[in-house]
C-alpha positions as CSV (number, residue, x, y, z in Angstrom):
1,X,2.8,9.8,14.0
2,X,2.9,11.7,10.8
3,X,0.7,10.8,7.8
4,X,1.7,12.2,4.7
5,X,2.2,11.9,0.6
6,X,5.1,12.2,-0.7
7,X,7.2,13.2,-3.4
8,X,8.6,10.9,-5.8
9,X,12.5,10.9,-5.4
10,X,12.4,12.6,-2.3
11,X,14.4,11.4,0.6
12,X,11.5,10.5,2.6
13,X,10.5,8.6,-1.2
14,X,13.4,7.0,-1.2
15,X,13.1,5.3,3.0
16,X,9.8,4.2,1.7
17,X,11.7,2.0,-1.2
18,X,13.8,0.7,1.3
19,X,11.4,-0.3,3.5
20,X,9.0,-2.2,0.6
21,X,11.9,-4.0,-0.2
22,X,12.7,-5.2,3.1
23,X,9.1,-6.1,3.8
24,X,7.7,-7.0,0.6
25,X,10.6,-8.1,-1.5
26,X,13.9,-9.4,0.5
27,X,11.7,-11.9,1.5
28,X,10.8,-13.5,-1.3
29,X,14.7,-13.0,-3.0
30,X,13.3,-10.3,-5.1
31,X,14.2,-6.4,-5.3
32,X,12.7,-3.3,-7.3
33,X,14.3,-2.8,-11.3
34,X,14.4,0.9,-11.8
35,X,11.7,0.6,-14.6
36,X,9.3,-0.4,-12.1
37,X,10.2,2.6,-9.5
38,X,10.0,4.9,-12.8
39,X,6.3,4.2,-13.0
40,X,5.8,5.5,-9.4
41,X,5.7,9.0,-10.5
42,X,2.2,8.9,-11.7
43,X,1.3,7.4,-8.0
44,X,0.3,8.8,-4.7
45,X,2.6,7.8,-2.5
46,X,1.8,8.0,1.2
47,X,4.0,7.4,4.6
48,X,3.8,7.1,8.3
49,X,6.6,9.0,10.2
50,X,8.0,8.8,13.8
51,X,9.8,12.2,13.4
52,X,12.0,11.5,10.3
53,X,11.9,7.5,10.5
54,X,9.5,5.9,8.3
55,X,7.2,3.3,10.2
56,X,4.7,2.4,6.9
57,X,3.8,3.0,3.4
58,X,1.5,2.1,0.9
59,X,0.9,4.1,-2.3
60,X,-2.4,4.5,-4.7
61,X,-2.7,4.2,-8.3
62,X,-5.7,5.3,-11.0
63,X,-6.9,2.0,-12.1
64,X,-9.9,3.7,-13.8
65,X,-12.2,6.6,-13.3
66,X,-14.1,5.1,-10.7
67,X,-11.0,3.0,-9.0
68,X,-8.0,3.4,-6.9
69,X,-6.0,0.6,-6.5
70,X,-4.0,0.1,-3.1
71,X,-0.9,-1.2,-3.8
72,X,3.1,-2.0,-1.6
73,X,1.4,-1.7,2.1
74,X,4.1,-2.1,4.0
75,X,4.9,-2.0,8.1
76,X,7.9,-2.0,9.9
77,X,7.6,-6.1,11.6
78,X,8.4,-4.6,14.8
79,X,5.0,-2.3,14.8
80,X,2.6,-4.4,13.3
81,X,-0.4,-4.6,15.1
82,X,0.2,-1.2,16.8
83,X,-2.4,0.6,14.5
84,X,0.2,2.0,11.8
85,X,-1.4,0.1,9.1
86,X,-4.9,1.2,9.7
87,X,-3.9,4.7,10.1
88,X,-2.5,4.2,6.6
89,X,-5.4,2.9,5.3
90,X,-8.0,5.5,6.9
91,X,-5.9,8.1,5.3
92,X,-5.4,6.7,1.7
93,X,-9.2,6.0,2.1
94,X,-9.7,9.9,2.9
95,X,-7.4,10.9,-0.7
96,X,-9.4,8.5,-2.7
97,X,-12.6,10.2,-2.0
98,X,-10.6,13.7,-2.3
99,X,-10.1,12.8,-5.6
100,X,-13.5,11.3,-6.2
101,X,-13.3,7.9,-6.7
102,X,-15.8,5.6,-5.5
103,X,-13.7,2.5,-4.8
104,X,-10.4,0.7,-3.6
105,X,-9.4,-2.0,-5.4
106,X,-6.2,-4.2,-4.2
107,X,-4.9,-7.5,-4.8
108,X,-3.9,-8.9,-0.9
109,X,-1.4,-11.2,-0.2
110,X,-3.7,-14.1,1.3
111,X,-2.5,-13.4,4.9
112,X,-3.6,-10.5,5.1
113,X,-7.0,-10.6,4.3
114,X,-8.1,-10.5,7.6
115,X,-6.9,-7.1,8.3
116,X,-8.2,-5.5,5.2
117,X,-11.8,-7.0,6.4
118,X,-11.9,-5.7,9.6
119,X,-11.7,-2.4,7.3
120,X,-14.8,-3.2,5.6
121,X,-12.8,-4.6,2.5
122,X,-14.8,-7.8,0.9
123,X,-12.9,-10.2,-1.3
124,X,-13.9,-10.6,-5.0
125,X,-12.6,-13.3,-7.2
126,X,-11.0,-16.5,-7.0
127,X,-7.5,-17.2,-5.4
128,X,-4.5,-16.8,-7.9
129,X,-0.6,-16.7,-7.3
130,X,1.1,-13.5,-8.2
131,X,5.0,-13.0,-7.0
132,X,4.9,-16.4,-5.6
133,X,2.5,-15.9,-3.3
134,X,-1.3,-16.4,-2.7
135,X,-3.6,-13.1,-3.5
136,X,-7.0,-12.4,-3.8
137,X,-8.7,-9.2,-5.4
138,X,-10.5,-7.4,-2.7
139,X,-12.6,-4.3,-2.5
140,X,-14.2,-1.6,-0.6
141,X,-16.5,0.9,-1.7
142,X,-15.9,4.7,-0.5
C-alpha cells in the first residue's frame, strides 16, 4: 500500500471524490456542489493506493496556526478494519507535525469515535448534529 498526497484535480484527486461520495455522501442522499470541491485546493489531500486503485482518503485543512483539522476520512467498506484507516491517520499525523502544528482537530461522526481513540484522540465538547448525523469534536495533540 501506497500513502501519498495528492494533487488537486489530478486523476488520483479525482478517485478520491468518488470514493467520499460513495462512503460519506450516497449514503445519506447527498453529493459534493463544485463550490465545495473548489475549496479543496488550499487542502492536503492524502490517499491510500493498491497499485492505481484507491483503498482510503482523508484530507487536512489549516484551521489556525496551531491546528490541523482532519476532515472526509473515508475507506473502501470492503477493507475496513484491515489497517487502511490507521495507516491514514499515522501518516496525516506525520505531515501535521512537518508543517508544525501541534494539534488535530476533527469533528467524528459518533460511530466512529472509537477508532479515533484507540489513536490517542480524546473527545471535546458536547454532541451536536451536522449533515444529519451525530458528531462530536475530538482532538489529539502531536
Amino acid at each position: 500500500m501506497a500513502l501519498k498526497i495528492l494533487d488537486y484535480g489530478s486523476p488520483e484527486y479525482r478517485q478520491m471524490v468518488r470514493l467520499r461520495n460513495d462512503i460519506l455522501r450516497k449514503p445519506l442522499g447527498l453529493a459534493f456542489l463544485p463550490d465545495e470541491l473548489e475549496h479543496e485546493k488550499e487542502h492536503i489531500l492524502i490517499g491510500a493506493f493498491e497499485e492505481e486503485k484507491i483503498l482510503g482518503c482523508c484530507m487536512l485543512v489549516r484551521e489556525n496556526q496551531d491546528t490541523a483539522r482532519l476532515r472526509q476520512m473515508a475507506v473502501l467498506n470492503t477493507l475496513q478494519g484491515k489497517g487502511i484507516g490507521r495507516a491514514l491517520m499515522a501518516f496525516a499525523e506525520n505531515i501535521a507535525r512537518d508543517k508544525r502544528f501541534g494539534k488535530i482537530a476533527m469533528h467524528a461522526r459518533k460511530t466512529a469515535t472509537g477508532f479515533y481513540e484507540k489513536l490517542g484522540y480524546e473527545i471535546v465538547g458536547e454532541e451536536f448534529e451536522e449533515i444529519t448525523l451525530p458528531h462530536v469534536v475530538m482532538e489529539k495533540k502531536l
